[in-house]
C-alpha positions in Angstrom: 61.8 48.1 -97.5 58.0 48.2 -97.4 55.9 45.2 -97.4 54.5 45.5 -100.7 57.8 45.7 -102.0 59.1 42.4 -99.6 56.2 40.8 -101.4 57.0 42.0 -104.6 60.6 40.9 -104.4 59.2 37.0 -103.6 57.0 36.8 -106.1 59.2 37.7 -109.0 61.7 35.4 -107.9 64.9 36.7 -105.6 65.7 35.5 -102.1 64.9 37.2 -99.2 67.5 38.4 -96.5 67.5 37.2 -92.9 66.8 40.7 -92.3 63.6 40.7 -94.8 62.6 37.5 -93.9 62.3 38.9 -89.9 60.3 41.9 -90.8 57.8 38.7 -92.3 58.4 36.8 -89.5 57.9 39.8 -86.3 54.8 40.5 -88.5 53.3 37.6 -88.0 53.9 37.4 -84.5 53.3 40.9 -83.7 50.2 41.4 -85.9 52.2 44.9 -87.4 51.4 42.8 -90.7 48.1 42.5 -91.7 47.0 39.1 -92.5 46.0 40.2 -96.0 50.0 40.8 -96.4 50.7 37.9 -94.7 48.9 35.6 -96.9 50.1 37.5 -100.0 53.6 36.5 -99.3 53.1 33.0 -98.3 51.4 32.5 -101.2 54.4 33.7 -103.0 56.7 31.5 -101.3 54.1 28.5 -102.3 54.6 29.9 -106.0 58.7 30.8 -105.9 59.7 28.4 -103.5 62.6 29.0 -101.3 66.5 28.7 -101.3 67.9 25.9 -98.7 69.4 29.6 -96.4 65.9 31.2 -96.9 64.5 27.7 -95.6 66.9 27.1 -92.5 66.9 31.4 -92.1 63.1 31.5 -92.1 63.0 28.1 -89.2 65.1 29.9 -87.1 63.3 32.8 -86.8 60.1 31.5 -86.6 61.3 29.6 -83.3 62.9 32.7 -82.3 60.2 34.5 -82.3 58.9 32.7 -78.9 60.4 31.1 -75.6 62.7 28.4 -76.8 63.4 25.6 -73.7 66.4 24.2 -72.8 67.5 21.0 -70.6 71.3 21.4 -70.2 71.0 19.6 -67.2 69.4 16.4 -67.9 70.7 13.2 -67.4 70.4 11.8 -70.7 70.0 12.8 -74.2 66.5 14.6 -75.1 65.4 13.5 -78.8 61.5 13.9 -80.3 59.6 12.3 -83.5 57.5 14.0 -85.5 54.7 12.6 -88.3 53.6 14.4 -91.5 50.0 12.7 -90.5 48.3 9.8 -91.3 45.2 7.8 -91.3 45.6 5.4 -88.0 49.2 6.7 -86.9 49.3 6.6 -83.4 53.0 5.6 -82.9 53.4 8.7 -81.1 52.0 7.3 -78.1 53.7 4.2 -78.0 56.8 5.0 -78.6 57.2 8.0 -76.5 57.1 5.7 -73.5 59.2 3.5 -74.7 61.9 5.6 -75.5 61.4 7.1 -72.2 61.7 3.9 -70.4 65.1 3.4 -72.5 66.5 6.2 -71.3 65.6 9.3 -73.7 63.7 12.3 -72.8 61.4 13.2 -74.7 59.9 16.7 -74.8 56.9 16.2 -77.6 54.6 19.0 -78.4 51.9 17.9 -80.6 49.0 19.0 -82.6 45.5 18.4 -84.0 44.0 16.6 -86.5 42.3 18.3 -89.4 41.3 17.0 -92.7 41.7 13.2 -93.5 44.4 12.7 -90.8 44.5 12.5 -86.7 45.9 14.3 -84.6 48.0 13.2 -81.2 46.4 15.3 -79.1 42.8 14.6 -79.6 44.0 11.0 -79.0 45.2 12.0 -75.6 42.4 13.7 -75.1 40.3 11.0 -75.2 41.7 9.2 -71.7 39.2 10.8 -69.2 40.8 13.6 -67.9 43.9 14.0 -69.7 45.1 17.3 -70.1 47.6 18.7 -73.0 47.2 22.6 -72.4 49.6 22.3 -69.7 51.9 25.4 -68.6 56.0 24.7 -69.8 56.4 24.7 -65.9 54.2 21.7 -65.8 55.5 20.5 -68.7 58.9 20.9 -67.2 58.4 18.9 -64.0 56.8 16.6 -65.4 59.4 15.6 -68.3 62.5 15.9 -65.4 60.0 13.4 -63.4 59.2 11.0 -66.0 61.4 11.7 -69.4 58.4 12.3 -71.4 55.6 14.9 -71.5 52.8 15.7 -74.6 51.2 18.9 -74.8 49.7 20.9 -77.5 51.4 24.3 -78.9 51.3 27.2 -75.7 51.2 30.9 -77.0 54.7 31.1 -75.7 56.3 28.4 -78.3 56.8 29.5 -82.2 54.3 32.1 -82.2 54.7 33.3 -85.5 54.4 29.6 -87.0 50.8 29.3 -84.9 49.6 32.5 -87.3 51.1 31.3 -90.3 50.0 27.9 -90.1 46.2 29.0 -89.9 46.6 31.3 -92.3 48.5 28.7 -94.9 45.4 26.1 -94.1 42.5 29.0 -95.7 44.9 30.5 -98.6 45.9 27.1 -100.1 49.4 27.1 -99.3 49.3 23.9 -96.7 51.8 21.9 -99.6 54.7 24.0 -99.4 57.6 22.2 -98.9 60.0 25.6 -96.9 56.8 26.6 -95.0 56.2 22.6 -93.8 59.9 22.6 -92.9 59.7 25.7 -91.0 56.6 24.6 -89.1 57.5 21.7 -88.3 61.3 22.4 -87.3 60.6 25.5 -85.3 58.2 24.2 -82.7 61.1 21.4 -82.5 63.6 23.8 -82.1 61.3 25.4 -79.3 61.8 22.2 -77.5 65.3 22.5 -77.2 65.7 18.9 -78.6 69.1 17.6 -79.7 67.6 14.8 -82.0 64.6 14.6 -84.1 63.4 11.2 -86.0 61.3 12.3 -88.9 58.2 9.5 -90.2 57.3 10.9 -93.6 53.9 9.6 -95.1 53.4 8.7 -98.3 51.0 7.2 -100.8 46.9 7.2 -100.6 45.9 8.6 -97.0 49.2 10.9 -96.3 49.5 14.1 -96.9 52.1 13.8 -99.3 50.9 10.9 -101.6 53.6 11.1 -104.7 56.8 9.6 -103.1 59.0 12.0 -104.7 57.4 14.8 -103.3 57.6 12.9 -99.3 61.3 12.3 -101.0 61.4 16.3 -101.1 60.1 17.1 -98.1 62.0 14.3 -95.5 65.6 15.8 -97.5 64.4 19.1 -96.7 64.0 19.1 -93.0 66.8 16.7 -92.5 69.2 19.8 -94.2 67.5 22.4 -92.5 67.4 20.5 -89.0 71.5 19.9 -89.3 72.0 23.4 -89.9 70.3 24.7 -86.8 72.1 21.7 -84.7 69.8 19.3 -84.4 71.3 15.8 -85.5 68.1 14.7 -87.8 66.6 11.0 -90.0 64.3 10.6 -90.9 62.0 7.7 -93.1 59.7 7.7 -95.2 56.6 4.9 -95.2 53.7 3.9 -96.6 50.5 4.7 -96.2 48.1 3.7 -99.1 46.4 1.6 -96.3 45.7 2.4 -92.6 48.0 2.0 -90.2 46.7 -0.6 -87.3 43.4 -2.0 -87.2 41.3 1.1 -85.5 41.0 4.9 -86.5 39.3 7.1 -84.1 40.5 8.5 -80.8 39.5 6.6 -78.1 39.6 3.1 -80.6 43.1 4.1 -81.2 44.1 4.7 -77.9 42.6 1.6 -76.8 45.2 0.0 -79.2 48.0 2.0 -77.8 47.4 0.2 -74.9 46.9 -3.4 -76.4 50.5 -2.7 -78.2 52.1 -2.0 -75.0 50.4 -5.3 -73.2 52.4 -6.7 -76.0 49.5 -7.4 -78.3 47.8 -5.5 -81.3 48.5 -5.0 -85.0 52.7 -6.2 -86.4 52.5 -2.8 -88.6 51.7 -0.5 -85.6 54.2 -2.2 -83.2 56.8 -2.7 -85.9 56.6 1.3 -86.7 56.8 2.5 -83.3 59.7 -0.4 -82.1 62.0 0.8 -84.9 61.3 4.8 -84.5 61.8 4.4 -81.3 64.9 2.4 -81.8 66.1 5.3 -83.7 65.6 7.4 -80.8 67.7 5.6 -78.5 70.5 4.9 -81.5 70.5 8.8 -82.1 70.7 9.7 -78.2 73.7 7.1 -77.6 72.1 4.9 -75.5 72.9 2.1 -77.6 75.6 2.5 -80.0 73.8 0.7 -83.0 70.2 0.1 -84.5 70.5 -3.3 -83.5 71.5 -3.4 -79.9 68.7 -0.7 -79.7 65.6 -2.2 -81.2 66.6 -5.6 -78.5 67.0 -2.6 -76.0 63.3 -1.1 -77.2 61.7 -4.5 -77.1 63.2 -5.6 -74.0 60.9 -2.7 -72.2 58.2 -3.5 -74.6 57.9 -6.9 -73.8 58.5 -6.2 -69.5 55.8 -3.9 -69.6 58.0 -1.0 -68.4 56.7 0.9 -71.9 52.8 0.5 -70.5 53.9 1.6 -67.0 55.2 4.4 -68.2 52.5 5.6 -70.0 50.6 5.2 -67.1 52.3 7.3 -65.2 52.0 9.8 -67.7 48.3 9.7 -67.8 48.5 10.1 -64.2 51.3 12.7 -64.0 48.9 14.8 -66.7 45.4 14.6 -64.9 43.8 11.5 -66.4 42.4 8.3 -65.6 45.2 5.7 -65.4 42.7 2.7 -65.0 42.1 3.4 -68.5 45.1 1.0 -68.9 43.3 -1.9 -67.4 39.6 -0.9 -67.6 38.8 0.1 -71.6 35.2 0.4 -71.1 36.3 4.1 -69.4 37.1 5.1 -72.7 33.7 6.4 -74.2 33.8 4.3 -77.7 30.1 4.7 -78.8 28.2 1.5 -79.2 26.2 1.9 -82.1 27.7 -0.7 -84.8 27.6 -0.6 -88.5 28.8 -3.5 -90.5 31.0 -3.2 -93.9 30.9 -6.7 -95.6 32.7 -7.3 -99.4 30.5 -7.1 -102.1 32.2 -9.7 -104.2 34.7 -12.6 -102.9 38.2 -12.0 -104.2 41.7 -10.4 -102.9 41.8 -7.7 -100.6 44.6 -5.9 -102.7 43.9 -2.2 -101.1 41.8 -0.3 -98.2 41.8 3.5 -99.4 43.2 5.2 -96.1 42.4 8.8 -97.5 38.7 7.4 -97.9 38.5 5.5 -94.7 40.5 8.9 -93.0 37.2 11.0 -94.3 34.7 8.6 -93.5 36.1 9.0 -90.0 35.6 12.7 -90.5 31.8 12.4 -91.3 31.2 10.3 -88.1 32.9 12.7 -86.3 36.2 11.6 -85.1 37.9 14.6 -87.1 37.4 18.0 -88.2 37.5 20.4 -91.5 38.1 23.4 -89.3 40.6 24.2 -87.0 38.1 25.4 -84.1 35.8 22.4 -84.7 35.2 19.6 -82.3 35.8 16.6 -82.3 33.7 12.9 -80.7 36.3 10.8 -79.3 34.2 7.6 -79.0 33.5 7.7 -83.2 35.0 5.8 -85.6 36.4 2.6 -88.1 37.2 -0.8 -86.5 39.6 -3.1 -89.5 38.5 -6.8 -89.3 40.3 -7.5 -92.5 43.9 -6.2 -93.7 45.0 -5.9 -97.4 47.0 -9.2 -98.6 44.1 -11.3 -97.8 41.4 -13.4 -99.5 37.8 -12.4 -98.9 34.4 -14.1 -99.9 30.9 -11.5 -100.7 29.7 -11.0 -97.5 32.4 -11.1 -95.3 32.6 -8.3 -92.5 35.4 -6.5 -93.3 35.3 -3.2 -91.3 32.8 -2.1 -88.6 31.9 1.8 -87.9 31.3 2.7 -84.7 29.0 6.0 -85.1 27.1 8.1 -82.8 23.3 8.1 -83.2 23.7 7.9 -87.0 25.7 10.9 -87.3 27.7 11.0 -90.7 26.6 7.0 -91.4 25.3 7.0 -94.7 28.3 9.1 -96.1 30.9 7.2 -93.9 29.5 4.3 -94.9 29.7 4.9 -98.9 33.5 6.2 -98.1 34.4 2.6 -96.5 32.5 0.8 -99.3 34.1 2.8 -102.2 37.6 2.2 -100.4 38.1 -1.6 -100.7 39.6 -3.0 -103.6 39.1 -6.8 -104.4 40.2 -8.1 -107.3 40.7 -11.8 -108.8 44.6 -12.0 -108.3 47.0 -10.9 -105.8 48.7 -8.3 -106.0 52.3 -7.2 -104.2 52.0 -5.0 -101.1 54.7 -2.1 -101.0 56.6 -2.6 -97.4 56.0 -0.4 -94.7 59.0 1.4 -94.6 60.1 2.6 -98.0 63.3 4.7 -97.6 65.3 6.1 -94.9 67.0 10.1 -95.0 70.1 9.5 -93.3 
């Protein structure tokens, strides 16, 4: 069938066959479609949806359509977790060593940040040295040497997903529910994973912020993950405010490491304990979510969690007295304070707002290619659930020569809500896909 007609088919409705859906898929990673095609049909997929087979059908080839690793010979179950985004989420780094350090190996290939939300690897990239564009022979060693290893997407993993997901960020097509499953659950598949613990954001700063459409999306790639073998949770949580008490890279790294010393924000440590409890639960280390979480804290609280991050730095070319020297972190050290305008209850702190306001200083990017200034970015002195009186400093921005400030500022202003009474704060974790 020609592509105009495989086009044509989508957009009036009717499912495509495997066989259809790889002429789309070798397209993409082949360039024999043009992108003008390309987009044409994804944004008929956005429009017509897809069937659960054309869903799970489409995943499969989209990993097949690059190397896809295996570890048959590892000495312990190999499980990843993956975030739909958020503003402040940097669980990823802590609870990657932990879950190493409990016994789980963990192959995690991340990405970027781009729009309103960070990205792992820019974190990373922030520790003096650190290096994410490793080769999957490096990345090999290193995750046989230390059960965890975090690099970006190589050419060689999911190629057809790495065209189609620049494609669907310029044509509008970034909220499909099938083309976020297949994104996300064929670089996983690349991986060669046996587990995967899903975090699915919801509310103001995620990327899905009506819960029924997060509800969607977690049921989605927990289907479509079970039928290509991978045993798959996943939960969904909240994230009308930022998560921990810094956004930007190096700030948030810098609490990565507070965490693992055993100190730093309940939400951020709460978060990455229990998905990394899941980890271990899934992988059979410990055969319930109790035992687990003890099991989790346990290296949490012995420091075995920081020294293994450590040795990851190490192992991956950075600076490893990062972990007892923060000023080698380059956080910039030009300070702007946010104080309330009124006294009253701190009911709300806009993460979307706050997430952009990070954006204008510099800690993120609107474009895929753009660059990003690690030492930029939003320091929480006050949490939502608190009482506040006018004048009280309730975030500071740390900015860059003035880069962004005025905007950034008028973000951070325009994202508190104080009112006269209290009002009820939804829990962190609001449902779990099981």
């Amino acid at each position: 069938m020609l592509i105009p007609e495989l086009i044509r088919k989508k957009r009036e409705g009717f499912t495509l066959s495997e066989s259809e859906l790889k002429s789309f898929v070798t397209g993409a990673a082949k360039g024999t479609w043009p992108e003008y095609q390309l987009s044409a049909m994804l944004m008929a997929i956005f429009f017509e949806g897809m069937t659960t087979r054309e869903t799970s059908n489409l995943t499969q080839l989209m990993a097949s359509s690059g190397k896809i690793l295996s570890w048959p010979d590892l000495p312990g179950p190999v499980i990843d977790k993956h975030s739909t985004g958020g503003v402040g989420d940097k669980t990823s780094i802590i609870l990657g060593p932990l879950a190493a350090a409990c016994g789980v190996y963990v192959p995690m290939i991340s990405g970027r940040g781009l729009g309103h939300t960070g990205g792992t690897l820019d974190k990373l990239e922030s520790i003096p040295g650190f290096n994410v564009r490793l080769d999957l022979n490096s990345f090999d060693k290193i995750l046989r040497t230390l059960g965890i290893a975090m690099i970006g997407q190589t050419s060689e993993i999911a190629p057809a997903d790495r065209i189609l997901y620049s494609l669907r960020d310029v044509t509008a097509t970034v909220e499909s529910i099938p083309l976020i499953t297949a994104s996300i659950l064929s670089k996983k598949i690349a991986e060669g994973i046996q587990g995967l613990i899903m975090d699915v954001k919801t509310g103001m700063g995620a990327f899905m912020p009506e819960l029924d459409k997060a509800r969607k999306l977690a049921k989605a790639i927990v289907n479509t993950a079970r039928k290509s073998g991978i045993q798959c949770q996943a939960i969904i949580t909240n994230m009308d405010s930022p998560l921990g008490y810094k956004i930007g890279n190096a700030l948030e790294i810098q609490e990565c490491i507070e965490i693992l010393k055993g100190s730093g924000p309940a939400d951020t440590t709460e978060l990455a304990v229990n998905l990394a409890a899941r980890m271990v639960q899934m992988g059979g280390i410990r055969p319930d979510i109790d035992q687990a979480t003890e099991l989790v804290r346990n290296k949490l609280e012995s420091g075995e969690g920081l020294a293994k991050f450590e040795a990851l730095i190490e192992a991956q070319g950075g600076d490893p007295r990062v972990i007892n020297n923060p000023n080698l972190l380059d956080i910039s050290a030009g300070v702007h304070e946010i104080k309330a305008c009124e006294s009253g209850w701190l009911n709300a702190i806009d993460a979307c707002k706050l997430g952009w306001a990070a954006c204008h200083l510099g800690a993120g990017r609107d474009k895929a290619e753009a660059s990003v200034d690690a030492g930029v970015g939003i320091i929480l002195h006050r949490k939502p659930s608190c009482k506040v009186h006018k004048g009280d400093i309730i975030m500071e921005i740390r900015h860059r020569n003035g880069k962004g400030l005025e905007k950034a500022s008028e973000l951070c202003l325009h994202a508190l809500v104080i009112d006269e009474q209290p009002q009820k704060e939804n829990g962190l974790i609001l449902e779990e896909i099981l």
